[in-house]
Backbone of each chain as ProteinMPNN parsed JSONL, in Angstrom:
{"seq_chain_A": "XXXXXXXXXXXXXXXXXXXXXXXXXXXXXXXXXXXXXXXXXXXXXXXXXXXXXXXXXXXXXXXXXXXXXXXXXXXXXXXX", "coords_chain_A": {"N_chain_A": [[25.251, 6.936, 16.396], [21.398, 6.224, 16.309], [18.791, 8.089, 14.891], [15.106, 8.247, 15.266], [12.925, 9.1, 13.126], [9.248, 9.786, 13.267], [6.42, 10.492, 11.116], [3.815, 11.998, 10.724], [0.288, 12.344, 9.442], [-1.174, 15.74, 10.401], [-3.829, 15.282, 13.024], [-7.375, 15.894, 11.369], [-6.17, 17.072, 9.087], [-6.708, 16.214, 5.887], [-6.049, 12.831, 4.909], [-5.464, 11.398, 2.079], [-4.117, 9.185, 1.593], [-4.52, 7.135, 3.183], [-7.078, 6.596, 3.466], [-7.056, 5.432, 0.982], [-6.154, 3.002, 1.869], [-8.036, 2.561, 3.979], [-9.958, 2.249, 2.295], [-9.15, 0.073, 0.574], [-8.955, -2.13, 2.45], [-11.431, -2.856, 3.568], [-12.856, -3.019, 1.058], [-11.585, -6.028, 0.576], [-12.365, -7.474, 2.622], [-11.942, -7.155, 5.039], [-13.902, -5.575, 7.535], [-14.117, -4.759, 9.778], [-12.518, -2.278, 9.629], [-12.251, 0.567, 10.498], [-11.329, 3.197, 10.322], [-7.634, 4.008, 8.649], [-4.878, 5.852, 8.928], [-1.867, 7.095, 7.382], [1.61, 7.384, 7.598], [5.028, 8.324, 7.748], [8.461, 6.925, 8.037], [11.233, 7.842, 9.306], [14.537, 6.165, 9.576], [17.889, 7.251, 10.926], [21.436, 7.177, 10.421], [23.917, 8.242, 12.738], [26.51, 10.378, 13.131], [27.474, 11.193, 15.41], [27.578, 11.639, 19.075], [26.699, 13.107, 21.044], [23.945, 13.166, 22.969], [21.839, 15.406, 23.348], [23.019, 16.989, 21.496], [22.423, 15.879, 18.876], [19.422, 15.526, 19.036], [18.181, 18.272, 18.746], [19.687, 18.85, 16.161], [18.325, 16.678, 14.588], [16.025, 17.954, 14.593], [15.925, 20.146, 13.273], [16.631, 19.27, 10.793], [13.738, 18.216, 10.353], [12.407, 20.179, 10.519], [13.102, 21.679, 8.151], [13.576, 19.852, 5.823], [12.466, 17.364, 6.353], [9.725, 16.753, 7.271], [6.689, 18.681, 6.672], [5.327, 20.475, 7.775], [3.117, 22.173, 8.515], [1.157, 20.509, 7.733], [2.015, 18.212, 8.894], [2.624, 16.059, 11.477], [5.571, 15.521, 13.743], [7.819, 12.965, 15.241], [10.985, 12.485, 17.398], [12.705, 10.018, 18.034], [16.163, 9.0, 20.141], [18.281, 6.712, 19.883], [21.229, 4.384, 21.129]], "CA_chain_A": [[23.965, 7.142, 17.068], [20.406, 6.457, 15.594], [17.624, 8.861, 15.235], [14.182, 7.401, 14.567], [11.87, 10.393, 13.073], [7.74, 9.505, 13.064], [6.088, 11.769, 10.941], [2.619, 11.485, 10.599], [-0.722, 13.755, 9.255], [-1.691, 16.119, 11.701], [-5.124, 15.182, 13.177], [-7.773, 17.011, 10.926], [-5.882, 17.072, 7.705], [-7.014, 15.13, 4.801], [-5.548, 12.196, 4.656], [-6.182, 10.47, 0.782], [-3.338, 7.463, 1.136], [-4.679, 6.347, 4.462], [-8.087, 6.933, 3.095], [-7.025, 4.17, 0.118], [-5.479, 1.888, 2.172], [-8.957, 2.255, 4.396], [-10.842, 1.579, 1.367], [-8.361, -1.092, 0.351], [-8.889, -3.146, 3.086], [-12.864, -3.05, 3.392], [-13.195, -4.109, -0.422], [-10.897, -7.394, 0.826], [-12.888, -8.357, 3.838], [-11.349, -6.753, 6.701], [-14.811, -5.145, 7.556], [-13.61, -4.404, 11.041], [-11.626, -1.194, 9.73], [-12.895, 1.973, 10.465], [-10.221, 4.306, 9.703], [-6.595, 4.239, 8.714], [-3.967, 7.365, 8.146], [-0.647, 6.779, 6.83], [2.9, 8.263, 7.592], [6.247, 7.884, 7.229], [9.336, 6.888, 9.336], [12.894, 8.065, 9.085], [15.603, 6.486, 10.328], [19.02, 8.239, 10.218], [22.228, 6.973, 11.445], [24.483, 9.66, 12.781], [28.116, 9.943, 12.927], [27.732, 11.872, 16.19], [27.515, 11.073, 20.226], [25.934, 13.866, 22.127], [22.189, 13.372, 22.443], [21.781, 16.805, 23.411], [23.033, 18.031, 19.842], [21.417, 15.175, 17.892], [18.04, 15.577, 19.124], [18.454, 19.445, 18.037], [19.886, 18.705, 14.964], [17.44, 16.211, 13.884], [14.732, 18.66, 15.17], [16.33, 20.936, 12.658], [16.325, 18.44, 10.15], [12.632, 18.042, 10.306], [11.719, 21.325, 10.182], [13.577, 21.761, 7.095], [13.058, 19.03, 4.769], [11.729, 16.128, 6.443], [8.479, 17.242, 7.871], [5.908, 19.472, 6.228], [4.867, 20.994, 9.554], [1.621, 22.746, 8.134], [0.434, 19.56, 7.612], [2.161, 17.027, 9.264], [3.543, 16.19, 13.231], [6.925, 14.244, 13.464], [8.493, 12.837, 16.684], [12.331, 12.001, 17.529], [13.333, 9.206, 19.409], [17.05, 8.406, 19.703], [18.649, 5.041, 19.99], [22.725, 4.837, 21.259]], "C_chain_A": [[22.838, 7.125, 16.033], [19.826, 7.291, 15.75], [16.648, 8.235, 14.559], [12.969, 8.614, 14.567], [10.444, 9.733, 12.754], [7.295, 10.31, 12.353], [4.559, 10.863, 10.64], [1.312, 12.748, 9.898], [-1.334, 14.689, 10.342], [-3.366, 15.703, 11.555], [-5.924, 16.22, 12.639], [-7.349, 16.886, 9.829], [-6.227, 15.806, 7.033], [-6.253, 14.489, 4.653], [-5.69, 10.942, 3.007], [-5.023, 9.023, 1.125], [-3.966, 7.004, 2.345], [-6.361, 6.386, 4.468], [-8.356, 5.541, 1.857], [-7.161, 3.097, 0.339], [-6.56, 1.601, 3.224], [-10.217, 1.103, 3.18], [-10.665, 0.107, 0.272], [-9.178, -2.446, 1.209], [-10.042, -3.895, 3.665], [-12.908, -3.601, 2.226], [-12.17, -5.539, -0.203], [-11.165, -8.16, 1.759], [-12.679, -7.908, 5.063], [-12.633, -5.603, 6.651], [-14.6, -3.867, 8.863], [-12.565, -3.191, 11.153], [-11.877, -0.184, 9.595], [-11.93, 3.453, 9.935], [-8.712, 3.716, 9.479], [-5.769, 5.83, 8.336], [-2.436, 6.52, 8.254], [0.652, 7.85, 7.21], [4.04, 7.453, 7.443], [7.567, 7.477, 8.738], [10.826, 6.808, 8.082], [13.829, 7.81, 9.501], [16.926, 6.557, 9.924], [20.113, 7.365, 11.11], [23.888, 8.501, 11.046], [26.135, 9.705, 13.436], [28.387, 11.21, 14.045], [26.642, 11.44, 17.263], [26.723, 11.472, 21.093], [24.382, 13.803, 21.927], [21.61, 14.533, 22.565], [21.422, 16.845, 21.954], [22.373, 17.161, 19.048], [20.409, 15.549, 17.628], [17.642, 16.845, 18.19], [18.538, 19.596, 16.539], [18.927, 18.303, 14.617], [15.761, 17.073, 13.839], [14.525, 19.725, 13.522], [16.084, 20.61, 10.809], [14.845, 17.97, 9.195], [11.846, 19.373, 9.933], [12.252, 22.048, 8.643], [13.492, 21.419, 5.65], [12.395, 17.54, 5.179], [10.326, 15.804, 6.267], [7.7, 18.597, 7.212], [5.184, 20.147, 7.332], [3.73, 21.412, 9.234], [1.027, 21.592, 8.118], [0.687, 18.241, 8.411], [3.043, 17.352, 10.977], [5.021, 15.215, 12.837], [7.207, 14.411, 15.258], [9.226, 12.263, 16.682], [12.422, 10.876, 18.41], [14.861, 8.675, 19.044], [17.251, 7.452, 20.045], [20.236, 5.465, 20.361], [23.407, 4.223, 19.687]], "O_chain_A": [[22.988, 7.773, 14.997], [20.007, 7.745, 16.88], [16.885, 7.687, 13.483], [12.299, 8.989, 15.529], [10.53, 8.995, 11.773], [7.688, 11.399, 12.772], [4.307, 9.675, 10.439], [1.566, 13.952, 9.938], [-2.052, 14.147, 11.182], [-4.037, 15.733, 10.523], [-5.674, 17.369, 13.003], [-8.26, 16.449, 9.127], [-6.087, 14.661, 7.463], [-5.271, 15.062, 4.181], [-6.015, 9.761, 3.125], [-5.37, 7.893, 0.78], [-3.641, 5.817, 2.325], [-6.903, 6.19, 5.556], [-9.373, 4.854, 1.768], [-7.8, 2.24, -0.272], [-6.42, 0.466, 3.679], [-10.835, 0.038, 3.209], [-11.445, -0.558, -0.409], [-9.781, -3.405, 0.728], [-9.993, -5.037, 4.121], [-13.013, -4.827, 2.244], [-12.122, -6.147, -1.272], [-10.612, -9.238, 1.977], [-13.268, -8.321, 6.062], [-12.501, -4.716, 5.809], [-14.819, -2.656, 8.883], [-11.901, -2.949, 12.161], [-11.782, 0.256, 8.449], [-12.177, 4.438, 9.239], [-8.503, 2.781, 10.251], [-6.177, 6.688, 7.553], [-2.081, 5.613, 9.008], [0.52, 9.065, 7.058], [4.099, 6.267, 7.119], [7.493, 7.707, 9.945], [11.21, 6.297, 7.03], [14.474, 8.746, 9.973], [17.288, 6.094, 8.843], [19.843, 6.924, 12.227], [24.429, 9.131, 10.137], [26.615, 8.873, 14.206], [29.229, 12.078, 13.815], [25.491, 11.069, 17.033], [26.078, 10.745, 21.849], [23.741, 14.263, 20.982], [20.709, 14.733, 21.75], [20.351, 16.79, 21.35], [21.547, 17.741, 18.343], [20.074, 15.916, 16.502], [16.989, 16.71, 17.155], [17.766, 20.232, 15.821], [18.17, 19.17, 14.181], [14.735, 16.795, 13.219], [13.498, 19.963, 12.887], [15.61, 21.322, 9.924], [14.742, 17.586, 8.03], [10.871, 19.485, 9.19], [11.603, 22.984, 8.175], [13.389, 22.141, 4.658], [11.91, 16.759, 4.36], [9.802, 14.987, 5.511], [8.339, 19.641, 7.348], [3.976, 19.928, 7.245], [2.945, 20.787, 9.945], [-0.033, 21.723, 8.73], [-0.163, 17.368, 8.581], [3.694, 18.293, 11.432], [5.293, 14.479, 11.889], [7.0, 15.286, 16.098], [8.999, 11.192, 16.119], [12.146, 11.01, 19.602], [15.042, 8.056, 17.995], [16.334, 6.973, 20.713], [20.635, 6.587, 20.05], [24.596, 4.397, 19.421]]}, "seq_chain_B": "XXXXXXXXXXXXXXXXXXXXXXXXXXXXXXXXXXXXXXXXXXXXXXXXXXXXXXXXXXXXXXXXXXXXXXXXXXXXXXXX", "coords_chain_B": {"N_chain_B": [[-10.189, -0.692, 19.121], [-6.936, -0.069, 18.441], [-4.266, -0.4, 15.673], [-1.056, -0.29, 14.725], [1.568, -0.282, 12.74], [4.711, -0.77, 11.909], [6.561, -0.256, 8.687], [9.393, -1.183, 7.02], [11.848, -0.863, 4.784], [13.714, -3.956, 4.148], [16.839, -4.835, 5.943], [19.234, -5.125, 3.684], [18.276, -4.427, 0.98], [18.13, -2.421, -1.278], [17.083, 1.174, -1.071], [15.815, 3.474, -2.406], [14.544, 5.895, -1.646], [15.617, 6.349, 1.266], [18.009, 6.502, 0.28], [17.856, 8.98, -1.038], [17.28, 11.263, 1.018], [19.091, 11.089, 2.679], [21.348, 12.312, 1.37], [19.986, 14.705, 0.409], [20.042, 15.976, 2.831], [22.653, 16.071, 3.695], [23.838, 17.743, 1.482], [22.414, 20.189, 2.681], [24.09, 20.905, 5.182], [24.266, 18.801, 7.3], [26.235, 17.125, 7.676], [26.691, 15.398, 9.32], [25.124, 13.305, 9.303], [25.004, 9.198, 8.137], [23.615, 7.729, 6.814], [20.065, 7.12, 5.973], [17.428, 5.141, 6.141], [14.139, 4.835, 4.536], [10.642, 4.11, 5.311], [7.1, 3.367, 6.276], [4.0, 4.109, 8.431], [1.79, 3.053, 9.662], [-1.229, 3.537, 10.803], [-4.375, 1.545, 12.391], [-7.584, 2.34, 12.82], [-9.3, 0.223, 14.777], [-12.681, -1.922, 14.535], [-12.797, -3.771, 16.905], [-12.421, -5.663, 19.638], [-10.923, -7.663, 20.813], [-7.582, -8.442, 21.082], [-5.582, -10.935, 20.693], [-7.267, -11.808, 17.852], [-7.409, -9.37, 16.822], [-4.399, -8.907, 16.075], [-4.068, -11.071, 14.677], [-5.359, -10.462, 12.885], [-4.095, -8.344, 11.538], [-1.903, -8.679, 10.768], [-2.862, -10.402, 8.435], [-3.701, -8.641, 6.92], [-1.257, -7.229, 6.225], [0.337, -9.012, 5.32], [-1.363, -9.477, 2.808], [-1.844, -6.497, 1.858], [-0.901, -4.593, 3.123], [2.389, -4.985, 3.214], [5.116, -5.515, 1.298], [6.582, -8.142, 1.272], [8.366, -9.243, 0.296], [10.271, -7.867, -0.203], [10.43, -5.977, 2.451], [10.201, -5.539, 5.559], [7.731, -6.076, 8.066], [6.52, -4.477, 11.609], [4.368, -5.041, 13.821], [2.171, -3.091, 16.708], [-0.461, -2.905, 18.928], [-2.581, -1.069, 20.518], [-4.769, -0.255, 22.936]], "CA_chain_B": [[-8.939, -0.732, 19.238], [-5.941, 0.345, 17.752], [-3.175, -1.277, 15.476], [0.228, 0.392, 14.419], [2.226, -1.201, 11.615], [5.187, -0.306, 11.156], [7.018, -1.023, 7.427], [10.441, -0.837, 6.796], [12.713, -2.046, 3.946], [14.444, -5.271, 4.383], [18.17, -4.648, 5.962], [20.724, -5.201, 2.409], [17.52, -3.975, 0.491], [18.146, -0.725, -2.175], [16.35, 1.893, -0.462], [16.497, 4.9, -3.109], [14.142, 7.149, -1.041], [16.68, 7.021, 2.429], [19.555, 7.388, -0.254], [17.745, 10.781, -1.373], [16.644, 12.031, 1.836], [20.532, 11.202, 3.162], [21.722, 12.788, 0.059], [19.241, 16.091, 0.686], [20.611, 16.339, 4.491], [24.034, 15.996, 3.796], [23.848, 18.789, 0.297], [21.68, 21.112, 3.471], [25.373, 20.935, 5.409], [23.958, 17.946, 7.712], [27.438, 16.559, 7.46], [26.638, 13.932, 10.039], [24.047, 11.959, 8.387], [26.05, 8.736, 7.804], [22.567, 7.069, 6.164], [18.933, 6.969, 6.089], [16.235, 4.355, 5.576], [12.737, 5.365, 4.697], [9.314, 3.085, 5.978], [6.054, 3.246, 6.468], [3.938, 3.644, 9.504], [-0.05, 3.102, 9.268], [-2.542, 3.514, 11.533], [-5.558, 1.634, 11.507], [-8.661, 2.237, 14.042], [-10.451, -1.446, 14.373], [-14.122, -2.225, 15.728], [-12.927, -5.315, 17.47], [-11.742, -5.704, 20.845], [-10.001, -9.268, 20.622], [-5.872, -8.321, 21.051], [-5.276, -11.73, 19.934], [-7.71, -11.906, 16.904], [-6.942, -7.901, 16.185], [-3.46, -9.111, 15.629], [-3.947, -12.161, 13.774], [-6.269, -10.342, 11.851], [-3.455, -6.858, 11.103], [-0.577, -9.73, 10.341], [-2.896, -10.737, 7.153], [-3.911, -7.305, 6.695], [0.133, -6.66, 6.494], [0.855, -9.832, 4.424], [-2.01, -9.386, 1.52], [-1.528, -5.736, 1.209], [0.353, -3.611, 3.394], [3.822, -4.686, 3.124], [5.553, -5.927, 0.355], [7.207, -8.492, 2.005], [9.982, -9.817, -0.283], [11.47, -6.3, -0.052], [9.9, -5.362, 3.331], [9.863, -6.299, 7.077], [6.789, -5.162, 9.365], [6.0, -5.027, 13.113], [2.558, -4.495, 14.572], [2.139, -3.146, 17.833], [-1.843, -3.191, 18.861], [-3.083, -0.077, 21.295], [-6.222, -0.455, 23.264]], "C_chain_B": [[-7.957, -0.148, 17.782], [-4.438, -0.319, 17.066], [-1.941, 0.012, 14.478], [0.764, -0.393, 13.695], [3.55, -0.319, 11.499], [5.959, -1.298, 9.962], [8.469, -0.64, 6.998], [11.199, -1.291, 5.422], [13.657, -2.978, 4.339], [15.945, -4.802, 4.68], [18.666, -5.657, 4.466], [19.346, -4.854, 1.097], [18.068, -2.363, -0.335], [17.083, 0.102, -1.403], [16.901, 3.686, -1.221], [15.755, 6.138, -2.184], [15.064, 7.37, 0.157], [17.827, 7.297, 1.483], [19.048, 9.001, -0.834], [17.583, 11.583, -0.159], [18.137, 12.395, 2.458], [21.288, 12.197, 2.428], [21.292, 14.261, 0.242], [20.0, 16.648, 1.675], [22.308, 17.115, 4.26], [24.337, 17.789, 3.091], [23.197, 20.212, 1.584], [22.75, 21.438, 4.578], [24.889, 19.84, 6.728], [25.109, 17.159, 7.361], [27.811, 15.252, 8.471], [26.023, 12.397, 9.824], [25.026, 10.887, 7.457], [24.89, 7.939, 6.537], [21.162, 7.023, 6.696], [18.016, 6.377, 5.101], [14.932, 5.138, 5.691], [11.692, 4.289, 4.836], [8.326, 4.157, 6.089], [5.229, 3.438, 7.652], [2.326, 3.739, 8.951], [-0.692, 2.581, 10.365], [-4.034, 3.112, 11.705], [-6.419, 1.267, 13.038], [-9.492, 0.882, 13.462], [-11.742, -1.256, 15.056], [-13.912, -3.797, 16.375], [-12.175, -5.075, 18.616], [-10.989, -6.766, 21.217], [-8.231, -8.327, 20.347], [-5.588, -9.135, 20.028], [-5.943, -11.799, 18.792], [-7.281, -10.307, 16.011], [-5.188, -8.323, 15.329], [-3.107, -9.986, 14.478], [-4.42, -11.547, 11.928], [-4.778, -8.995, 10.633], [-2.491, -7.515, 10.473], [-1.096, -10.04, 8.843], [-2.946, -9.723, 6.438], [-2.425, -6.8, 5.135], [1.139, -7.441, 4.9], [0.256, -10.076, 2.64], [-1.935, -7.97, 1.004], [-0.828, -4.682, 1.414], [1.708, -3.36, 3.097], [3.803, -5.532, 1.625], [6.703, -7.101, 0.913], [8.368, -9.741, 1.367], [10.741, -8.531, -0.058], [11.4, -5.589, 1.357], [9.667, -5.886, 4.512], [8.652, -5.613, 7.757], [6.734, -5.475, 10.591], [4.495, -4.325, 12.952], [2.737, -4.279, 15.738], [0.386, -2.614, 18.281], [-1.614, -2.128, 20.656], [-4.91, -0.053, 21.889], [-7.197, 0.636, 22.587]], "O_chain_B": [[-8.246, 0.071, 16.606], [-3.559, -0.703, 17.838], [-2.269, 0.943, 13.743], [0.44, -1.549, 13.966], [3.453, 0.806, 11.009], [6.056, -2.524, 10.022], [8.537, 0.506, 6.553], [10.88, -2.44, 5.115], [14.557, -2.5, 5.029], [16.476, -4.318, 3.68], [18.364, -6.848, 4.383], [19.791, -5.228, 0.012], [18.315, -1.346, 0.315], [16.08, -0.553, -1.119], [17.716, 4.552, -0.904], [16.334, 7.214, -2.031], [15.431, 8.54, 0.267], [18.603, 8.212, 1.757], [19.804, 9.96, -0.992], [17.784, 12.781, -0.354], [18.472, 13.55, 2.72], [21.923, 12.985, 3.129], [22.201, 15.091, 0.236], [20.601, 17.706, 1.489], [22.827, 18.193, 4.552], [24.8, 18.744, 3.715], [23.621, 21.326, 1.276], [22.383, 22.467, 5.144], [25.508, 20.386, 7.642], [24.806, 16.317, 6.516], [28.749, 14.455, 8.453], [26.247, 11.202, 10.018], [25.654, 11.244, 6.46], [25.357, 7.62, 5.443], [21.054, 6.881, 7.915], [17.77, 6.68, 3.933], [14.637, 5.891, 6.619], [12.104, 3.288, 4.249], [8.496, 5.375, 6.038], [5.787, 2.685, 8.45], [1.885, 4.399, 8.009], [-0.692, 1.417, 10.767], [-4.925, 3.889, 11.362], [-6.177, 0.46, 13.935], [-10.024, 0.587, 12.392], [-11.868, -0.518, 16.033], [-14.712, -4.731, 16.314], [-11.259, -4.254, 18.56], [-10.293, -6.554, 22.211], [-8.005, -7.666, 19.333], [-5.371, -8.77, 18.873], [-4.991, -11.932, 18.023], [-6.936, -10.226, 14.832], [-4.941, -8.018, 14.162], [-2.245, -9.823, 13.614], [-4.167, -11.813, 10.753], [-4.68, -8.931, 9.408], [-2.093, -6.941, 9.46], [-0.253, -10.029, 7.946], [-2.353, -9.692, 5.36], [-2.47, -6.385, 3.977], [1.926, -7.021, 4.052], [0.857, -10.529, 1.666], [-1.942, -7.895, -0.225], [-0.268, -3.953, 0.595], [2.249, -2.287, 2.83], [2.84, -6.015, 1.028], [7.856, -6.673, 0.896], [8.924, -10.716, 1.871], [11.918, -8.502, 0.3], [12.193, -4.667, 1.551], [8.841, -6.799, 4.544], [8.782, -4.404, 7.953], [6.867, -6.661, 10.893], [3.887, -3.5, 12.27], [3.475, -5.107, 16.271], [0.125, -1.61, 17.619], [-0.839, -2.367, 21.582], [-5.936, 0.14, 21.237], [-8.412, 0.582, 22.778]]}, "name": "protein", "num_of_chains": 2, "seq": "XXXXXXXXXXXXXXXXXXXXXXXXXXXXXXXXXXXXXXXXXXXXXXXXXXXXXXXXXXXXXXXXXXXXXXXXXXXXXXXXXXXXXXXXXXXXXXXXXXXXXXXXXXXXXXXXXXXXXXXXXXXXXXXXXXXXXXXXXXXXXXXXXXXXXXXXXXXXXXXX"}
Protein backbone atom coordinates (compact mmCIF):
# COMPACT_ATOMS: atom_id res chain seq x y z
CA UNK A 1 0.00 0.00 0.00
CA UNK A 2 1.11 3.66 -0.84
CA UNK A 3 0.80 6.64 1.31
CA UNK A 4 1.23 10.02 -0.38
CA UNK A 5 2.03 12.74 2.54
CA UNK A 6 1.65 16.75 1.27
CA UNK A 7 3.24 18.84 3.61
CA UNK A 8 3.19 22.29 3.03
CA UNK A 9 3.81 25.95 5.12
CA UNK A 10 0.97 26.77 7.07
CA UNK A 11 -0.78 29.89 5.64
CA UNK A 12 0.88 32.95 7.47
CA UNK A 13 4.27 31.52 8.09
CA UNK A 14 7.24 32.87 6.41
CA UNK A 15 7.95 31.21 3.67
CA UNK A 16 11.91 32.22 2.37
CA UNK A 17 12.30 29.12 -0.37
CA UNK A 18 9.01 29.91 -2.00
CA UNK A 19 9.86 33.51 -1.58
CA UNK A 20 13.28 32.64 -3.86
CA UNK A 21 11.75 30.66 -6.21
CA UNK A 22 9.09 33.83 -6.45
CA UNK A 23 11.93 36.04 -6.93
CA UNK A 24 13.58 33.51 -9.21
CA UNK A 25 11.09 33.51 -11.62
CA UNK A 26 10.29 37.40 -11.94
CA UNK A 27 14.15 38.15 -12.56
CA UNK A 28 13.63 35.46 -15.74
CA UNK A 29 10.55 36.94 -17.24
CA UNK A 30 7.71 35.17 -15.85
CA UNK A 31 6.23 38.60 -14.69
CA UNK A 32 2.86 37.01 -14.27
CA UNK A 33 3.97 35.48 -10.75
CA UNK A 34 2.67 36.89 -7.83
CA UNK A 35 3.44 34.53 -5.18
CA UNK A 36 4.87 31.07 -4.78
CA UNK A 37 5.34 28.80 -1.37
CA UNK A 38 7.12 25.65 -1.48
CA UNK A 39 6.60 22.16 0.24
CA UNK A 40 7.42 18.87 0.23
CA UNK A 41 5.85 15.46 -0.72
CA UNK A 42 6.38 12.07 0.81
CA UNK A 43 5.70 9.11 -0.64
CA UNK A 44 5.99 5.88 1.43
CA UNK A 45 5.34 2.45 0.34
CA UNK A 46 3.95 0.26 3.05
CA UNK A 47 4.21 -3.33 3.66
CA UNK A 48 0.70 -3.23 5.14
CA UNK A 49 -3.19 -3.62 3.84
CA UNK A 50 -5.62 -2.09 6.23
CA UNK A 51 -6.32 1.53 5.34
CA UNK A 52 -7.77 2.08 8.58
CA UNK A 53 -4.27 1.41 10.34
CA UNK A 54 -2.17 3.04 7.60
CA UNK A 55 -3.85 6.25 7.52
CA UNK A 56 -3.24 6.29 11.52
CA UNK A 57 0.06 5.22 11.29
CA UNK A 58 1.15 7.59 8.72
CA UNK A 59 -0.77 10.29 10.73
CA UNK A 60 1.60 9.22 13.43
CA UNK A 61 4.39 9.36 11.27
CA UNK A 62 3.84 12.96 10.50
CA UNK A 63 3.42 14.14 13.68
CA UNK A 64 6.63 12.75 14.65
CA UNK A 65 9.21 13.35 12.18
CA UNK A 66 7.78 14.21 8.99
CA UNK A 67 5.83 17.32 9.61
CA UNK A 68 6.84 20.26 11.76
CA UNK A 69 3.25 20.96 12.77
CA UNK A 70 4.02 24.50 14.36
CA UNK A 71 4.80 25.49 11.16
CA UNK A 72 3.72 23.36 8.63
CA UNK A 73 0.10 21.40 7.46
CA UNK A 74 0.54 17.88 5.83
CA UNK A 75 -2.26 15.79 4.20
CA UNK A 76 -2.51 11.82 3.64
CA UNK A 77 -3.87 10.36 0.75
CA UNK A 78 -3.60 6.58 0.27
CA UNK A 79 -3.25 4.70 -2.93
CA UNK A 80 -3.97 0.49 -2.90
CA UNK B 1 -5.12 31.60 -11.17
CA UNK B 2 -3.43 28.92 -9.65
CA UNK B 3 -0.64 26.36 -10.71
CA UNK B 4 0.59 23.27 -8.61
CA UNK B 5 3.80 21.54 -9.66
CA UNK B 6 4.50 18.75 -8.44
CA UNK B 7 8.49 17.38 -8.53
CA UNK B 8 9.50 14.10 -7.94
CA UNK B 9 12.74 12.14 -8.58
CA UNK B 10 12.94 10.11 -11.65
CA UNK B 11 11.76 6.27 -10.87
CA UNK B 12 15.64 4.18 -10.75
CA UNK B 13 16.98 7.70 -9.61
CA UNK B 14 19.25 7.69 -6.02
CA UNK B 15 17.00 9.44 -3.81
CA UNK B 16 19.23 9.89 -0.51
CA UNK B 17 16.62 12.12 1.24
CA UNK B 18 13.53 9.14 0.94
CA UNK B 19 16.47 6.68 1.90
CA UNK B 20 16.91 8.89 5.21
CA UNK B 21 13.45 9.65 5.96
CA UNK B 22 12.73 5.56 5.35
CA UNK B 23 15.72 4.93 7.40
CA UNK B 24 14.37 7.56 10.36
CA UNK B 25 10.76 5.72 10.28
CA UNK B 26 11.91 2.40 10.35
CA UNK B 27 14.96 3.27 13.51
CA UNK B 28 11.27 5.17 15.22
CA UNK B 29 9.83 1.25 15.16
CA UNK B 30 7.79 2.11 11.80
CA UNK B 31 8.64 -1.41 10.79
CA UNK B 32 6.35 -1.17 7.81
CA UNK B 33 7.92 1.46 5.81
CA UNK B 34 9.16 -0.70 2.88
CA UNK B 35 10.57 2.83 1.10
CA UNK B 36 10.21 6.42 0.67
CA UNK B 37 10.73 8.95 -2.11
CA UNK B 38 11.03 12.60 -1.34
CA UNK B 39 9.65 15.63 -4.07
CA UNK B 40 8.75 18.80 -4.29
CA UNK B 41 5.46 20.52 -4.46
CA UNK B 42 5.27 24.44 -5.34
CA UNK B 43 2.69 26.64 -5.45
CA UNK B 44 2.59 29.47 -7.59
CA UNK B 45 -0.36 32.25 -7.59
CA UNK B 46 -0.42 33.68 -11.44
CA UNK B 47 -2.10 37.07 -12.72
CA UNK B 48 -3.27 35.41 -15.87
CA UNK B 49 -6.39 33.76 -16.55
CA UNK B 50 -5.49 31.79 -19.88
CA UNK B 51 -5.53 27.72 -18.60
CA UNK B 52 -3.92 27.02 -21.78
CA UNK B 53 -1.21 29.81 -21.82
CA UNK B 54 -0.93 29.46 -17.70
CA UNK B 55 0.20 26.00 -18.50
CA UNK B 56 2.36 26.49 -21.34
CA UNK B 57 3.73 29.18 -19.53
CA UNK B 58 4.36 26.78 -15.73
CA UNK B 59 5.83 23.81 -18.20
CA UNK B 60 8.82 26.44 -19.04
CA UNK B 61 8.70 27.78 -15.69
CA UNK B 62 9.30 23.86 -14.64
CA UNK B 63 11.84 23.17 -17.46
CA UNK B 64 14.29 26.42 -16.94
CA UNK B 65 14.18 26.28 -13.25
CA UNK B 66 11.98 24.30 -11.24
CA UNK B 67 12.81 20.82 -11.94
CA UNK B 68 15.91 19.38 -12.67
CA UNK B 69 14.82 17.33 -15.24
CA UNK B 70 17.59 14.78 -16.01
CA UNK B 71 17.08 13.56 -12.42
CA UNK B 72 13.44 14.74 -12.05
CA UNK B 73 9.87 14.20 -13.43
CA UNK B 74 7.09 17.02 -12.87
CA UNK B 75 3.29 17.31 -13.26
CA UNK B 76 1.37 20.56 -13.24
CA UNK B 77 -2.07 20.65 -12.34
CA UNK B 78 -3.56 24.44 -12.88
CA UNK B 79 -6.51 25.59 -10.22
CA UNK B 80 -8.79 28.40 -11.12
Amino acid sequence: MKAIVHIRPRSGVLDPQGQAVAGALKHMGFDEVLSARQGKIIELELGDDDEQAVRQRVQKMCEHLLANTVIEDFSISIEP
